[in-house]
Backbone as JSON, one array per atom type, in Angstrom:
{
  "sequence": "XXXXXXXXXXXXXXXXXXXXXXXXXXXXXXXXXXXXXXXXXXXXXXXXXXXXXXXXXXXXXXXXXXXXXXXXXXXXXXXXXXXXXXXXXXXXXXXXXXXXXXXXXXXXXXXXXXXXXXXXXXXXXXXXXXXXXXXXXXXXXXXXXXXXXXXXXXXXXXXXXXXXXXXXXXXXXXXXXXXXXXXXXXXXXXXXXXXXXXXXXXXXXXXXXXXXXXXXXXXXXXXXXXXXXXXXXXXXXXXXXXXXXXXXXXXXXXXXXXXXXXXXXXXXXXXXXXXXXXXXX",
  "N": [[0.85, -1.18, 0.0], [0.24, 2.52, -0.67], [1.57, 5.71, 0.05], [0.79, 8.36, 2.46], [3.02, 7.98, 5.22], [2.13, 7.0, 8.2], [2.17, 7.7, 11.8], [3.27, 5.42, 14.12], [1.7, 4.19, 16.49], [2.33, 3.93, 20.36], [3.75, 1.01, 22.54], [1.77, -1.93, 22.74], [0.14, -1.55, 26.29], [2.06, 0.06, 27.32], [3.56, 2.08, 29.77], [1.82, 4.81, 30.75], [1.66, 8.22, 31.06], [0.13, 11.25, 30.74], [0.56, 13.68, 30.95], [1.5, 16.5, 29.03], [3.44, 19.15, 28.55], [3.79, 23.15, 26.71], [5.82, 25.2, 25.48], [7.07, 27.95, 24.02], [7.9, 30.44, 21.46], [5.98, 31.35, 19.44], [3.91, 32.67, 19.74], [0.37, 34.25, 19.72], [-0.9, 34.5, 17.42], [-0.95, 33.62, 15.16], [-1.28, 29.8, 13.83], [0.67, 28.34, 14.82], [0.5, 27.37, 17.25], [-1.37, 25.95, 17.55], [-1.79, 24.26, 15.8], [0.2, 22.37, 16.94], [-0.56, 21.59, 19.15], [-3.09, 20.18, 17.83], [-1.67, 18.1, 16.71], [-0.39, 16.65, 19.02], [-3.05, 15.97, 19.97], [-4.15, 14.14, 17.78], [-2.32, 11.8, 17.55], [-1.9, 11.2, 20.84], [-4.49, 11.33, 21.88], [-5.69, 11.19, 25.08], [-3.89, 12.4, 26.18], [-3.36, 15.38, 28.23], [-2.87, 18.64, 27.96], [0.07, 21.49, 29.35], [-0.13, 24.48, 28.52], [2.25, 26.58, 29.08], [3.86, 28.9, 28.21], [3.62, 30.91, 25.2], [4.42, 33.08, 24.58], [7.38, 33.94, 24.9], [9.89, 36.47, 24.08], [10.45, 36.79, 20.72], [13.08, 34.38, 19.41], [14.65, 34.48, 21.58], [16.62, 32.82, 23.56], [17.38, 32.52, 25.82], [15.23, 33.97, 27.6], [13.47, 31.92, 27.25], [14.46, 29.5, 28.35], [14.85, 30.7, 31.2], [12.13, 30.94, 31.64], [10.93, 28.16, 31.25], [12.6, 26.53, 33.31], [11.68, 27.59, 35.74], [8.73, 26.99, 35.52], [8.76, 24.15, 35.3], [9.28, 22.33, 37.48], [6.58, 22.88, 38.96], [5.08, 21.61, 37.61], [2.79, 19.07, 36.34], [4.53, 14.9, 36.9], [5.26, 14.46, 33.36], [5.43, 14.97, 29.8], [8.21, 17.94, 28.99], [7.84, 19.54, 26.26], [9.63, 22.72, 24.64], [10.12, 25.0, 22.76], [11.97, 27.13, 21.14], [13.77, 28.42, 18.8], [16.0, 29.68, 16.93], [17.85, 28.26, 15.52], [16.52, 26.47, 13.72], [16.04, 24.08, 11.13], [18.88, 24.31, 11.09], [22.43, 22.74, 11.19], [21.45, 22.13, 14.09], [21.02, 19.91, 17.15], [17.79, 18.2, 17.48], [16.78, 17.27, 20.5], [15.74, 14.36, 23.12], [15.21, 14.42, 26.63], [15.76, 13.07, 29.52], [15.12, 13.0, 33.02], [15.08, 12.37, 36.74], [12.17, 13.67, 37.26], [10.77, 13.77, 34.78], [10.67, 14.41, 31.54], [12.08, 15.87, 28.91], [11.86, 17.58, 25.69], [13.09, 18.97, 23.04], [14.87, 21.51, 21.15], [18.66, 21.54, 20.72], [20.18, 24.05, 21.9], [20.18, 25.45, 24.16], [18.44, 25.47, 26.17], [16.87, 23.76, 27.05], [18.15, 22.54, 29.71], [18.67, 24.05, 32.06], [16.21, 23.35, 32.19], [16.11, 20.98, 33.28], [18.01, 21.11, 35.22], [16.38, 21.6, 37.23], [14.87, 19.45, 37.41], [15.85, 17.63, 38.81], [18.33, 16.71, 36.92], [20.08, 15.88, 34.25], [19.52, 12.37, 32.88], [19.73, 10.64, 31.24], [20.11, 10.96, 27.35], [18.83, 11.5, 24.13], [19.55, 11.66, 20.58], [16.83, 13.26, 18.24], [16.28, 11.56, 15.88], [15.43, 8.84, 13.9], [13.35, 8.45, 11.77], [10.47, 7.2, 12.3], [9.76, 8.1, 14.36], [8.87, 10.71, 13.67], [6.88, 13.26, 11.81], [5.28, 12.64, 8.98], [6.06, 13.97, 6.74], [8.74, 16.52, 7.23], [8.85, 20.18, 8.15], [11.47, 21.99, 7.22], [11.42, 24.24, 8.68], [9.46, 24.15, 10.61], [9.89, 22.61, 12.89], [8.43, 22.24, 15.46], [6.1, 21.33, 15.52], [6.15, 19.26, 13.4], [8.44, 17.64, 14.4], [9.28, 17.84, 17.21], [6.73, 17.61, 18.87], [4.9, 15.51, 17.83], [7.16, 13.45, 18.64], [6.66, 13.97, 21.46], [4.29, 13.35, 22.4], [4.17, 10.52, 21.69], [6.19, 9.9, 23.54], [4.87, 10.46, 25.79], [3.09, 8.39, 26.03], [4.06, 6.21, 26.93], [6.05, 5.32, 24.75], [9.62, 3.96, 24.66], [12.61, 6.01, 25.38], [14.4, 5.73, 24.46], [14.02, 4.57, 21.86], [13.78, 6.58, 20.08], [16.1, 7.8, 18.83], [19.76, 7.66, 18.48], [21.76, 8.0, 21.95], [22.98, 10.47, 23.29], [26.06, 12.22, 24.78], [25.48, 13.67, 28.17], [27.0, 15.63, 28.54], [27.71, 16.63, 25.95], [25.84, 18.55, 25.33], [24.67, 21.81, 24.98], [24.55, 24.63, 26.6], [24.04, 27.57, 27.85], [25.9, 30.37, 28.14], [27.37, 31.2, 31.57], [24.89, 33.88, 33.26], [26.07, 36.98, 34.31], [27.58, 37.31, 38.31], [28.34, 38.68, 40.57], [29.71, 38.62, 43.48], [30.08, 41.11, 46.49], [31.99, 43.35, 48.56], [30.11, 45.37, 50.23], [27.86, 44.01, 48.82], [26.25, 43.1, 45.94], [26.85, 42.47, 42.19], [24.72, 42.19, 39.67], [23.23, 40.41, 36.76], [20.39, 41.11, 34.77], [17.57, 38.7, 34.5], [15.81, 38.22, 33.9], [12.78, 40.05, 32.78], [8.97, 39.96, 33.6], [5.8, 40.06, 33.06], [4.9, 42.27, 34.65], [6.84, 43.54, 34.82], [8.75, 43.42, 36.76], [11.85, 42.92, 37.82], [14.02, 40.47, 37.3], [17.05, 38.65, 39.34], [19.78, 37.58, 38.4], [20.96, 36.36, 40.54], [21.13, 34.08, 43.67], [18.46, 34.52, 46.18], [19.67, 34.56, 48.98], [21.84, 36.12, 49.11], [20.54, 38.35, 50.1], [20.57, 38.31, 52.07], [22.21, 39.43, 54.54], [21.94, 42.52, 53.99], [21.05, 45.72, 54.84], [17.33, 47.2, 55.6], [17.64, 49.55, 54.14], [18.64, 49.97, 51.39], [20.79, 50.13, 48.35], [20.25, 50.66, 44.53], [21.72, 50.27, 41.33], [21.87, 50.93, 37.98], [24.45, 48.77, 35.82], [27.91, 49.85, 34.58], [27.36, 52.35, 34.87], [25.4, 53.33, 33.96], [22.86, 55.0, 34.96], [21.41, 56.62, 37.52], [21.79, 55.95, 41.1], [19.9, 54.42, 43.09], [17.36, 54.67, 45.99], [15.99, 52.19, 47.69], [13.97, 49.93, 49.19], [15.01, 46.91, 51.43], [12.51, 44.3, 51.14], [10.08, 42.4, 52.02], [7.64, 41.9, 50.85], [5.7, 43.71, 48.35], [3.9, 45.53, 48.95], [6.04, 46.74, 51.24], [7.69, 48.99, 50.51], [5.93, 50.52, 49.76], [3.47, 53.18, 48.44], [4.65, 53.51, 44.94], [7.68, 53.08, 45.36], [11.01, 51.81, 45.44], [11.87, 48.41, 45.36], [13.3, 45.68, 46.91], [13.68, 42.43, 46.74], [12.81, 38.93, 47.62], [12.06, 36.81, 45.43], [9.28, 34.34, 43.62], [10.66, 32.29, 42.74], [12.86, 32.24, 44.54], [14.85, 33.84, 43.62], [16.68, 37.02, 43.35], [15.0, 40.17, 42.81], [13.66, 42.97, 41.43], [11.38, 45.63, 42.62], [8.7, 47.57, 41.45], [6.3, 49.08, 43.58], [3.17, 49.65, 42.2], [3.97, 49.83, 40.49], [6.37, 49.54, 37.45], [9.2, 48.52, 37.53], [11.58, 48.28, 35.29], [11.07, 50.31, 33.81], [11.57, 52.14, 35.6], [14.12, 51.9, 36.01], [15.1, 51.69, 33.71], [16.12, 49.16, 32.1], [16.77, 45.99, 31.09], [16.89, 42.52, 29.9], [20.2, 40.88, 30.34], [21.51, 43.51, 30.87], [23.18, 44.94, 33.73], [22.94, 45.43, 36.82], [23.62, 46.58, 40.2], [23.5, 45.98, 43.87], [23.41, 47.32, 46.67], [24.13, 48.19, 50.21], [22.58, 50.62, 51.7]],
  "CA": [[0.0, 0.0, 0.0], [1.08, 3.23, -0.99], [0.66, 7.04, 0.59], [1.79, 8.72, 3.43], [3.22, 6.81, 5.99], [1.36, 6.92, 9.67], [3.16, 7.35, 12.95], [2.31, 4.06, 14.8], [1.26, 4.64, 18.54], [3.24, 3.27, 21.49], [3.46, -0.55, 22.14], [0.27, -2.33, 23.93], [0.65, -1.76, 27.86], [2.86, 1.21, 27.62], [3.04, 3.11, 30.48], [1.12, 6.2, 30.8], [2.85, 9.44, 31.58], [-0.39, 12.01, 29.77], [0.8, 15.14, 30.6], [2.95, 17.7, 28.06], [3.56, 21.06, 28.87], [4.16, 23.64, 25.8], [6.86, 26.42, 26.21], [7.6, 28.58, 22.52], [8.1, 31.99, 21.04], [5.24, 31.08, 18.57], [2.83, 33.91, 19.76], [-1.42, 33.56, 19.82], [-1.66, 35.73, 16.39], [-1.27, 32.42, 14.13], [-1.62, 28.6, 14.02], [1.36, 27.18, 15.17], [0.43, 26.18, 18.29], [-2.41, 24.92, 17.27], [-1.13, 23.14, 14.77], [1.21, 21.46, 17.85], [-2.2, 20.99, 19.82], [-3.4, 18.99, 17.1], [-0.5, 16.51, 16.57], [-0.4, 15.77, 19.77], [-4.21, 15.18, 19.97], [-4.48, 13.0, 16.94], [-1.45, 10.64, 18.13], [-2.03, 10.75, 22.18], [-5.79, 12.24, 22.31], [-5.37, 10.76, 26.05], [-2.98, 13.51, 27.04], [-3.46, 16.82, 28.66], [-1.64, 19.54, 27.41], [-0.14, 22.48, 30.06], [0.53, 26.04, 28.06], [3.35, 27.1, 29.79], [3.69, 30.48, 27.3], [3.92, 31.35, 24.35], [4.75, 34.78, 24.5], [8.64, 33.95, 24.79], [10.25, 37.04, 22.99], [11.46, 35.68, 19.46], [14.19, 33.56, 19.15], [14.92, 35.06, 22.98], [16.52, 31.48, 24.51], [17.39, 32.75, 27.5], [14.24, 33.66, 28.24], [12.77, 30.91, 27.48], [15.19, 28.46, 29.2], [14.56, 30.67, 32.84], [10.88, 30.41, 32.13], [10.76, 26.95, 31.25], [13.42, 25.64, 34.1], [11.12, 28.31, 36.83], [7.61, 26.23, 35.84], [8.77, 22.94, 35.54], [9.32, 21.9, 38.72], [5.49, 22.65, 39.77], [3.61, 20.93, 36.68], [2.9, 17.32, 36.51], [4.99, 14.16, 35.74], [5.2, 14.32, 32.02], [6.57, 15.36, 28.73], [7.79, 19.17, 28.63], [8.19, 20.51, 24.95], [10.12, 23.86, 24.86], [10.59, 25.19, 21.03], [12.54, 28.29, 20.97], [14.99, 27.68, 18.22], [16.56, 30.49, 15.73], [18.17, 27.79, 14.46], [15.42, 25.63, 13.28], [16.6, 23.45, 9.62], [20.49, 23.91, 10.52], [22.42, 21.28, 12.0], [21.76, 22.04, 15.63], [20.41, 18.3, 17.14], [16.42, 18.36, 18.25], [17.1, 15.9, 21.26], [14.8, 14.26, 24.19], [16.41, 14.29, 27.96], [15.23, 12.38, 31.07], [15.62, 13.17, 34.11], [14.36, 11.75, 37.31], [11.21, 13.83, 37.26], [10.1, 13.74, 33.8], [11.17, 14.32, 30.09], [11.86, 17.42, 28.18], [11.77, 17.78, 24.46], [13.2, 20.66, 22.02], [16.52, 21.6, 19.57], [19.84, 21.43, 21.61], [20.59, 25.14, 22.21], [20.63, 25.74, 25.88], [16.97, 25.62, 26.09], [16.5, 22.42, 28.08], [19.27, 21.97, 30.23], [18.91, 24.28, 32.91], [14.77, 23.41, 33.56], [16.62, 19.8, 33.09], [18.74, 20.61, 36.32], [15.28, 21.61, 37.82], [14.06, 18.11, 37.35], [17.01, 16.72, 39.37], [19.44, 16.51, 36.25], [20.03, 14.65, 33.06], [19.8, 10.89, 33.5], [19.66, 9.74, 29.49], [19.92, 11.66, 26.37], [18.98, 11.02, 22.93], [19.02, 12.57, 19.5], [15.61, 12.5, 17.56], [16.17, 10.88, 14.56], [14.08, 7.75, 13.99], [11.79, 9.3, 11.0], [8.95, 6.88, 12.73], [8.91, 8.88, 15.4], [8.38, 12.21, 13.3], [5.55, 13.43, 11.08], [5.65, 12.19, 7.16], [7.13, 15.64, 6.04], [8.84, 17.23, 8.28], [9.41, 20.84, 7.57], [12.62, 22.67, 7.53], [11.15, 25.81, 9.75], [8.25, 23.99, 12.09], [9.91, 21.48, 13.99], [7.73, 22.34, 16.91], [4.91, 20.79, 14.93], [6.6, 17.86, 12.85], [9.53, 16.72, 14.95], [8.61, 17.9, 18.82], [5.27, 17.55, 19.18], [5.18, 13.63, 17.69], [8.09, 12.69, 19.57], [6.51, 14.02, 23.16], [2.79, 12.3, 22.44], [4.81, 8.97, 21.77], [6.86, 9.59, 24.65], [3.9, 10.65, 27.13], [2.11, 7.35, 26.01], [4.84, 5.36, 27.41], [7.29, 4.7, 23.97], [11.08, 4.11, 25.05], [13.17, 7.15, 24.82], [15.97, 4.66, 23.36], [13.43, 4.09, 20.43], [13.96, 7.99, 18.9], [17.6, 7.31, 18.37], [21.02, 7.11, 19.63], [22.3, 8.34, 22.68], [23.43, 11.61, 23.32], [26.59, 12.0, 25.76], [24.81, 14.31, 28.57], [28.37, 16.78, 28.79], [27.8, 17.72, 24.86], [24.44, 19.48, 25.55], [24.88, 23.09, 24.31], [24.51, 24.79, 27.11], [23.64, 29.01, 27.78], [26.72, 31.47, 29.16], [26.64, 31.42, 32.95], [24.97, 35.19, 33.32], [26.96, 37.56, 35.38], [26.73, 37.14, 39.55], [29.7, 38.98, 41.48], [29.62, 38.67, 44.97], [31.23, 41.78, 46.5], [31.8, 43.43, 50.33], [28.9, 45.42, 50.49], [25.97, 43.78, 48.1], [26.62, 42.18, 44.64], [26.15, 43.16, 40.8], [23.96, 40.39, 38.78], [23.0, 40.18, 35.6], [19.26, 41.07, 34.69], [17.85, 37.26, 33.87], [14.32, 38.56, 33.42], [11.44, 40.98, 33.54], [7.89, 39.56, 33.56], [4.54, 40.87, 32.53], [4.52, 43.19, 35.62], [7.61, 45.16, 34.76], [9.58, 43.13, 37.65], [13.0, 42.52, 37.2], [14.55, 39.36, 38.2], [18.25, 39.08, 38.66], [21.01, 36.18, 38.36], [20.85, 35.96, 41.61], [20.05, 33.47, 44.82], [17.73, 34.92, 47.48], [20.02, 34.24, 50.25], [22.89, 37.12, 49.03], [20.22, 40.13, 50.73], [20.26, 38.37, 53.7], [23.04, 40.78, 55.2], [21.78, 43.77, 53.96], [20.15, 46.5, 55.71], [16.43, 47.37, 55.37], [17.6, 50.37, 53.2], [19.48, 49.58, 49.74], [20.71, 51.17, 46.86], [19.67, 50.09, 42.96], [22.28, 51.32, 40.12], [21.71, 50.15, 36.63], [26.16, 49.17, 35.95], [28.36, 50.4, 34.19], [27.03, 54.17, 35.7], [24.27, 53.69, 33.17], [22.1, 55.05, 35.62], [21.49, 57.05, 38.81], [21.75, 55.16, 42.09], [18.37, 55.0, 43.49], [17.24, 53.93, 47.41], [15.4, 50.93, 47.79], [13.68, 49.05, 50.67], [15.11, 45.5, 51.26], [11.67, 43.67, 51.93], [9.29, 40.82, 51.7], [5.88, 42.31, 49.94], [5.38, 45.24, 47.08], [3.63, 47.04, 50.16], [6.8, 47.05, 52.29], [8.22, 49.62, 49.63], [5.38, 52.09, 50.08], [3.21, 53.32, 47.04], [5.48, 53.86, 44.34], [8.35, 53.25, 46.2], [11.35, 50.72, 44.74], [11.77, 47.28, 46.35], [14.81, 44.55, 46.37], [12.76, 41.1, 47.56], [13.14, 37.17, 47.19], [10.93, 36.15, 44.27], [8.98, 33.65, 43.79], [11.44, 31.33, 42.3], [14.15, 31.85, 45.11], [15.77, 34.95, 42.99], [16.67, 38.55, 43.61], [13.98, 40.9, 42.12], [13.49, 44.43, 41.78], [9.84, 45.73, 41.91], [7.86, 48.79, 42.44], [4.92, 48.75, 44.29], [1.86, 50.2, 41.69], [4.45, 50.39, 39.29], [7.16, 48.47, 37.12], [10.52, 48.57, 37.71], [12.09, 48.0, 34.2], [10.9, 51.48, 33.58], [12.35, 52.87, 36.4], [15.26, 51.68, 36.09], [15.53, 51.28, 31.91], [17.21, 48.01, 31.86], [16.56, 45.04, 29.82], [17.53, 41.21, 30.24], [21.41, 40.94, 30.22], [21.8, 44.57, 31.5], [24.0, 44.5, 35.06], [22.74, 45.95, 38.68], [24.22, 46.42, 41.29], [22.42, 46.06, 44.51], [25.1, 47.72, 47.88], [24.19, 48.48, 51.75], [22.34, 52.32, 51.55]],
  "C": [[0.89, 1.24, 0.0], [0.34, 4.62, -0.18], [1.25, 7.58, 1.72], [1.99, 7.86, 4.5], [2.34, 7.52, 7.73], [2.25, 6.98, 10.75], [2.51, 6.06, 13.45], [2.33, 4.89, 16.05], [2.33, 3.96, 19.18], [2.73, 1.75, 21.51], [2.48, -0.73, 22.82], [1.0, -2.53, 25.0], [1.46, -1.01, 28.47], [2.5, 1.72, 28.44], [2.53, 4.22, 30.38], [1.97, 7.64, 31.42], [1.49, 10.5, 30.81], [-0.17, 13.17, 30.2], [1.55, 15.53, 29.83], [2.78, 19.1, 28.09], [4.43, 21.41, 27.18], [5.23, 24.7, 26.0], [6.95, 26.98, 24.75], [7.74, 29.65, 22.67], [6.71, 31.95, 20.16], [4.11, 32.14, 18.61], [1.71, 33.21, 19.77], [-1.84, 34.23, 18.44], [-1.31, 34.47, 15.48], [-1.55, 31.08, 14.44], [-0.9, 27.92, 14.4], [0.91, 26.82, 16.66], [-0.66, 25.53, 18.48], [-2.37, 23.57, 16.49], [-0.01, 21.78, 16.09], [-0.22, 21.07, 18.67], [-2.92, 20.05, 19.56], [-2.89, 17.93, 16.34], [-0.42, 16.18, 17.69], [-1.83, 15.02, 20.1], [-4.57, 14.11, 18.7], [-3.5, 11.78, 17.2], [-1.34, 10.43, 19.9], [-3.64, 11.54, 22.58], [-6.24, 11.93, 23.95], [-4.64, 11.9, 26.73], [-3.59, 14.61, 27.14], [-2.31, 17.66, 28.44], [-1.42, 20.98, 28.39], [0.1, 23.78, 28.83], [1.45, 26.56, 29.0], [3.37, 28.59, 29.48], [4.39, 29.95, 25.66], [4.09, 32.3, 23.52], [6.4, 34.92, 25.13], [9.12, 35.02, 23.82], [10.96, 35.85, 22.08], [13.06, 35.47, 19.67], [15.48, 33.85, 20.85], [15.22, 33.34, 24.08], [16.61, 31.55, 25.73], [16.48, 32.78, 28.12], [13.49, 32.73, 28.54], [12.85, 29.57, 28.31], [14.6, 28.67, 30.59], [12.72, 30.32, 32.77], [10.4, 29.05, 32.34], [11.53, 26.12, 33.01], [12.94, 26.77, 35.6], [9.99, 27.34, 36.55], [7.62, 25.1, 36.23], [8.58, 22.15, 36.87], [7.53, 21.98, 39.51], [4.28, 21.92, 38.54], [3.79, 19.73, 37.22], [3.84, 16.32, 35.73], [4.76, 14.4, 34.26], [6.38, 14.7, 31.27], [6.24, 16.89, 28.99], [8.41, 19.64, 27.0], [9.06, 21.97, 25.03], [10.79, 23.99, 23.47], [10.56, 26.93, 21.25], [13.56, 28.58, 20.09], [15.01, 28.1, 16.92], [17.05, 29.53, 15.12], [17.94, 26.38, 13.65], [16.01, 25.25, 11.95], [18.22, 23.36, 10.07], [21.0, 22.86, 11.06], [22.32, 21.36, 13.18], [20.7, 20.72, 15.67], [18.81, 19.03, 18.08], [17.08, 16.83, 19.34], [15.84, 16.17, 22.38], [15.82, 14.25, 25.45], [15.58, 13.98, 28.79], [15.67, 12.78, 32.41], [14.8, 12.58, 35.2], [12.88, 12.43, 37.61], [10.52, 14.72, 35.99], [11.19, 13.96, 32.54], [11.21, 15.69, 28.75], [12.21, 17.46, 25.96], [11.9, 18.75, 23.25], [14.77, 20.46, 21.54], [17.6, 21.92, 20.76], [20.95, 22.85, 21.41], [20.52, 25.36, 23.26], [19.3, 26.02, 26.33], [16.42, 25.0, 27.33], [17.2, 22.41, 29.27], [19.05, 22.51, 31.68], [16.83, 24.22, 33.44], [15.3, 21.39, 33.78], [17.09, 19.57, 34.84], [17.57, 20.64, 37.23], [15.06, 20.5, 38.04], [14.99, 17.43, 38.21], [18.39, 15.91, 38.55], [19.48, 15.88, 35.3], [20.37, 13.5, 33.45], [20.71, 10.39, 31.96], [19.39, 10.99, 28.5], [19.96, 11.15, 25.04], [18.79, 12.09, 21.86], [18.0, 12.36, 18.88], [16.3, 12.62, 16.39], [15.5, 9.66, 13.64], [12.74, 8.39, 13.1], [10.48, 8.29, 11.14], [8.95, 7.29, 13.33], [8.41, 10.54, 15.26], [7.01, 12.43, 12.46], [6.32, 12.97, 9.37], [6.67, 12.96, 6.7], [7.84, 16.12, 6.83], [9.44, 18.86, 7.5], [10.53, 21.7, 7.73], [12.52, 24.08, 8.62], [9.88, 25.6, 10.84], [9.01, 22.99, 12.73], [9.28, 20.9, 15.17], [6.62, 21.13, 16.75], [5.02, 19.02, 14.17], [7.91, 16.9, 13.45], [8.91, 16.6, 16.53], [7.8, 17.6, 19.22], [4.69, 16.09, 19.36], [6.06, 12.84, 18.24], [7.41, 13.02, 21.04], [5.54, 13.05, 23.07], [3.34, 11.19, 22.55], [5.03, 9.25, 23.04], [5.99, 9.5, 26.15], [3.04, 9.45, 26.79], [3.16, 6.13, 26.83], [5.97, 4.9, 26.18], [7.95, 4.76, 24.89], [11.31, 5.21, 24.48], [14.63, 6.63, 24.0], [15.84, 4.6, 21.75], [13.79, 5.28, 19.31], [14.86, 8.14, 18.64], [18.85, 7.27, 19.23], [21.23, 8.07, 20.63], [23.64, 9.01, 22.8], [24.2, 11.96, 24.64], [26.1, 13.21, 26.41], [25.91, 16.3, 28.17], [28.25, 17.28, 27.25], [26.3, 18.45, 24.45], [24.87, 20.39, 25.0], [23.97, 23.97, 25.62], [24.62, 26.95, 27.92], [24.78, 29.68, 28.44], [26.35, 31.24, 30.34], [25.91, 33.17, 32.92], [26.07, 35.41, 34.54], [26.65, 37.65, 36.75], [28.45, 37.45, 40.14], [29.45, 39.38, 42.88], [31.01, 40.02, 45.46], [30.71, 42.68, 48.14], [30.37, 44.23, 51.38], [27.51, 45.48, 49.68], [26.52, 42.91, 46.88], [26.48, 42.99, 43.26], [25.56, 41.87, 40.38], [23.38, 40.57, 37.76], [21.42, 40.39, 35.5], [18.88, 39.8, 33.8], [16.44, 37.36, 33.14], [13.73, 39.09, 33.33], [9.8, 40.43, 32.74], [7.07, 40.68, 33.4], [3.91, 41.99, 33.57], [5.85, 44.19, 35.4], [8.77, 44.86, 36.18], [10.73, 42.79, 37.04], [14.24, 41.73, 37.66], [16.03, 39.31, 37.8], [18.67, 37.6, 39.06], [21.29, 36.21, 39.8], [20.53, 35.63, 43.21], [19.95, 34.64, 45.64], [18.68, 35.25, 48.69], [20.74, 35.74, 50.02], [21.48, 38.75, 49.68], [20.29, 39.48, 51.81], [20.97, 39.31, 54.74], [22.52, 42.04, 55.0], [20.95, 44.0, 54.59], [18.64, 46.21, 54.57], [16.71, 48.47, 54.14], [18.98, 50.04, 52.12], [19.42, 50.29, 48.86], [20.81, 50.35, 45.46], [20.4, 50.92, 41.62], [22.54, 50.27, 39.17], [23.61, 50.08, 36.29], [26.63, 49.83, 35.26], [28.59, 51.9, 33.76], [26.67, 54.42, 34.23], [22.64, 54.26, 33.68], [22.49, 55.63, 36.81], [21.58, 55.98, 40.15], [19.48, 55.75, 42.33], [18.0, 53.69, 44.4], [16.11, 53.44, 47.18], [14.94, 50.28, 48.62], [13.83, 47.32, 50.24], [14.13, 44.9, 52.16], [11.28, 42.59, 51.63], [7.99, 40.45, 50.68], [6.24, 43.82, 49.1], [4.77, 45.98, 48.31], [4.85, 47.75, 51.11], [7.57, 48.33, 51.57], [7.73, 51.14, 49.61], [4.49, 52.02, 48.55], [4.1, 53.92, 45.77], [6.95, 54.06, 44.23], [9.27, 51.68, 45.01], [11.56, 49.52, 45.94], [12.79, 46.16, 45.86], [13.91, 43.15, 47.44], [13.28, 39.92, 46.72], [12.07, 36.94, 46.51], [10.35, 34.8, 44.63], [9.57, 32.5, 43.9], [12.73, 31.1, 43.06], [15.51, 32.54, 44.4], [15.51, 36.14, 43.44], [15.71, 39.12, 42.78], [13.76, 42.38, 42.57], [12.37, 44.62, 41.44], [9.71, 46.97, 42.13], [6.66, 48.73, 42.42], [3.98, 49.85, 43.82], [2.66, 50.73, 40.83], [5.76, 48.96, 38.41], [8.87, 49.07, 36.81], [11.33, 48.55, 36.24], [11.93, 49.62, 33.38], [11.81, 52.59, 33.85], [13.73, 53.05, 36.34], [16.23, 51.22, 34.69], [16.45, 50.35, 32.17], [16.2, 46.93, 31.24], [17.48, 43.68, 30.13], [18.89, 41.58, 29.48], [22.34, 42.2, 30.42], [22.32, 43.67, 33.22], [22.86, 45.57, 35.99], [23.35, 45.82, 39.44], [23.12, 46.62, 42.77], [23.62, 46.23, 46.1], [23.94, 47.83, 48.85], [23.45, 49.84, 51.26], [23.07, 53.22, 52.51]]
}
């Protein structure tokens, strides 16, 4: 018989795993993630699918890596997808990775790796290659849709992750710059890692480094791209005052600059991979 060829399903008795979380740049103004919505429902119509976002600036991996490797840890067992990937058709490898609490899925740019360490670390790595575990066509600029998408559904039905091809040594991952995090006598500088849909602005680094500081702190964008500007080191957007700036432990167990009935990223014109410094007042 002739025609396009069919993915097969997983073997009879496969374990179950039906969750897959989505992560992209792909936006809500066209069809690709619908188009990924409905490959995984026609080959695992069994699974539940999380949206993670898909309002990742374009081709923005960084971002997408801290958002992805900040949710993970509170969804469910499953497969997570994460397609962020300028360099979609060239040779960078689409690979799957295991770890002891679940299975992540996307192109081997530094994407995965660090919601990977989230999960408790890479166990097993493979490259997808195995064109039964992809779509008929696959096209040179969706992967999300014809490589990713058909490899998680398999994988959240219970396939082997052995089955999508060979094994990928964990140490040649591709793996993101450390950002910048200088510990120094009174406060630190750190790298801006994020700013979310409130205008907060999360920095490269852990929670613990305000524990010394006073209640009052100072906030200078580096390289004296910016005024200094006093700060309350607290716990809540109220402790700050109305309009007031604020140096607090995020959600995620990171430094964060906010202002309370306002957004910091403003205040303080900076932009992911911009420096701060955060001193004693």
């Amino acid at each position: 018989m002739h025609g396009r060829r069919v993915v097969a399903g997983p073997p009879a008795g496969a374990a179950r795993a039906p969750w897959i979380s989505l992560t992209t740049d792909y936006g809500l103004a066209d069809g690709f993630v619908a188009a990924c919505h409905g490959v995984i429902a026609r080959l695992a119509p069994e699974a539940r699918v999380v949206d993670v976002t898909h309002l990742v600036p374009p081709a923005d991996v960084r971002r997408g890596a801290a958002v992805l490797a900040q949710a993970v840890p509170h969804l469910p067992l499953g497969v997570h997808v994460a397609v962020v990937d300028p360099g979609v058709g060239t040779t960078r490898r689409g690979v799957a990775l295991a770890t002891p609490r679940g299975l992540l899925v996307g192109p081997d740019n530094g994407l995965l790796v660090e919601a990977a360490e989230a999960l408790g670390g890479v166990t097993a790595a493979v490259e997808l290659t195995d064109p039964e575990w992809l779509a008929p066509e696959v096209s040179r600029t969706f992967h999300g849709r014809d490589v990713f998408a058909p490899v998680a559904a398999r994988l959240a039905l219970g396939a082997p992750l052995s089955g999508v091809g060979p094994a990928v040594d964990p140490e040649s991952l591709v793996r993101l710059p450390a950002p910048v995090l200088r510990r120094e006598a009174d406060g630190f500088t750190a790298e801006v890692l994020t700013v979310d849909h409130f205008g907060n602005v999360q920095l490269a680094a852990p929670a613990d480094l305000l524990a010394p500081l006073p209640v009052r702190v100072r906030v200078r964008p580096g390289a004296g791209a910016g005024p200094d500007r006093e700060a309350v080191h607290g716990r809540t957007f109220g402790d700050a005052g109305p309009g007031g700036l604020l140096v607090h432990a995020d959600s995620a167990g990171l430094v964060a600059v906010a202002v309370n009935g306002g957004r910091a990223v403003d205040l303080l014109a900076v932009a992911p991979g911009d420096l701060l410094r955060v001193t004693a007042g």
